[in-house]
N, C-alpha and C positions, 0 to 999 in steps of 0.2 A: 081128346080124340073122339070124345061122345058127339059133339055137335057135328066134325066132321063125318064120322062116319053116319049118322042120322041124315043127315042131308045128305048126303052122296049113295044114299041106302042102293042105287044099281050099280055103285061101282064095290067091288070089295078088295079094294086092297089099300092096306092099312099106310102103304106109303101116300095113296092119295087123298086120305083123311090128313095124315099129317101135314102134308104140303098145304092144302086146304086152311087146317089152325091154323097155323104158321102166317101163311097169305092174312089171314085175318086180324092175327093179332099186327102183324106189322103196317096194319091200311087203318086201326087201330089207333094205332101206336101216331104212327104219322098225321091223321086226324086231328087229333085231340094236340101234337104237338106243334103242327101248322095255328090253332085254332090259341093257344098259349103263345105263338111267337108276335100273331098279329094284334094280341091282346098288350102284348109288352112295347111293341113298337107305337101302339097309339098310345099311353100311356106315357111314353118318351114323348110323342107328338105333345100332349098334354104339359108336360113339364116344362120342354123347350118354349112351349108358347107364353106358359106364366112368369118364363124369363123374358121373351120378346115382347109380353106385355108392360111388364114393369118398364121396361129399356123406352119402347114407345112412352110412357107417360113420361117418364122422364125428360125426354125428348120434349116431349109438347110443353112442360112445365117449364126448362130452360130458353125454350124460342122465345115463350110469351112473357116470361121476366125480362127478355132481352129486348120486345116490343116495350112490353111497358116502362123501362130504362130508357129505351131512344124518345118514346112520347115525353116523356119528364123532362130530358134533358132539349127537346124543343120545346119544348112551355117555357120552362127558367128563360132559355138564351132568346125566346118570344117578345118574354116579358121584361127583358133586363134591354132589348132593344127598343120597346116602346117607351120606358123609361127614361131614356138613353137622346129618341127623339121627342118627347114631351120637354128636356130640360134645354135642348137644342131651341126645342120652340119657343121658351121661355124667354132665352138669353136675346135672340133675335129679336122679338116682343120688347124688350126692354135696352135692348141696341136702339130700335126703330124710337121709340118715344125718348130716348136720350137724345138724338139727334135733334130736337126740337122743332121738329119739320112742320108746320101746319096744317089744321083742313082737316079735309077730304081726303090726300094723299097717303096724313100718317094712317087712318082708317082704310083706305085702301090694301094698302101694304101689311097691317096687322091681320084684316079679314085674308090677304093671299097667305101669308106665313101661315095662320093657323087652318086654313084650308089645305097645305101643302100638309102641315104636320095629321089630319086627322085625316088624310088618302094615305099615308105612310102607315098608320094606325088599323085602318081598315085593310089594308093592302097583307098585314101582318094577320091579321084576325081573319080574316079568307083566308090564306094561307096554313093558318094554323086547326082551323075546320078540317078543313082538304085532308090535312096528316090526319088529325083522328078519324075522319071517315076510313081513312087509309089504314090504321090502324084496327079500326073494328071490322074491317072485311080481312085482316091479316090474322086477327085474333080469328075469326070464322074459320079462317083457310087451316091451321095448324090444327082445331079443333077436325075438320075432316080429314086431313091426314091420320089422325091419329085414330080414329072413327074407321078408315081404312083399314090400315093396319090393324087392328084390330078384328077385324072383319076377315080379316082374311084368314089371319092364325084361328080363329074362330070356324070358319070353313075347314081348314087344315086338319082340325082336329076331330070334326065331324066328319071326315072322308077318312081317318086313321080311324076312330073308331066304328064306320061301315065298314070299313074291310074287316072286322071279326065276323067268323062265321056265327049264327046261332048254336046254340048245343042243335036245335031241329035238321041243320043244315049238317053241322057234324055227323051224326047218326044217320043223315039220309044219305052222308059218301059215304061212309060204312058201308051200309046197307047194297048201294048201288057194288062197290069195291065188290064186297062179297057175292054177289050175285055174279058180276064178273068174271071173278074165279071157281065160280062154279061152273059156270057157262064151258067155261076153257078145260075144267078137268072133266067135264061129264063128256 
């Protein structure tokens, strides 16, 4: 009752001192526990994100094992088709010079077979550039998703913990509170 009645020093009566504490301790009271709720909510903010962190990497580690699975299994089936057509070309090659054909013609025909087979080859081999190019701007992209995402719970969490008041800012609603109620009982 000392503070209230010291400040209210032209009023005297002890009911308006007490209303006075009272008023203060409960602008107090609520301060300090506005200023603990929003410390606990950012806090949560903070937790949840170290979960949506982990969950994000995970995410980006699964996409790009799954790139790097689909590159492999086009290289094998790439390469098992070049294979595939080199023995093709082979057989043709050695069809042609069975035939016993003379000249100019059997060389004609072996230079178009294997012309034929190393455009199928190269046709393969562009192709198979293309996909990893297409792969390395895929591998990028999952990287900035997850770059995002992160980014963002990151802001999240720096907007959850802007919202605590300082203790300065605390004490200056007090302050302001109390002044308030004084204003109203004087």
């Amino acid at each position: 009752m000392c503070v209230g009645a010291a400040l209210l020093g032209g009023v005297n009566t002890a009911g308006a001192a007490l209303a006075f504490n009272v008023g203060l301790g409960l602008t107090v009271a609520n301060a300090f526990t506005q200023r603990a709720a929003a410390k606990s909510a950012a806090n949560q903010t903070y937790n949840q994100a170290l979960l949506a962190n982990q969950s994000a990497e995970d995410d980006k580690r699964r996409k790009q094992a799954a790139l790097a699975e689909q590159k492999r299994a086009k290289e094998v089936q790439d390469a098992q088709n070049i294979f595939a057509k080199n023995i093709e070309a082979l057989r043709a090659n050695r069809a042609i010079i069975a035939s016993e054909r003379a000249g100019t013609t059997i060389g004609l025909l072996l230079m178009d077979n294997e012309r034929q087979a190393a455009n199928y080859r190269e046709s393969i081999n562009q192709s198979l550039e293309s996909f990893r190019r297409q792969y390395d701007r895929n591998i990028l992209e999952t990287e900035a998703q997850f770059q995002n995402r992160r980014n963002d719970l990151q802001s999240n969490i720096n907007q959850a913990y802007n919202q605590i008041p300082t203790l300065g800012q605390t004490l200056l609603n007090i302050g302001t509170g109390a002044l308030n109620q004084y204003a109203l009982l004087r």
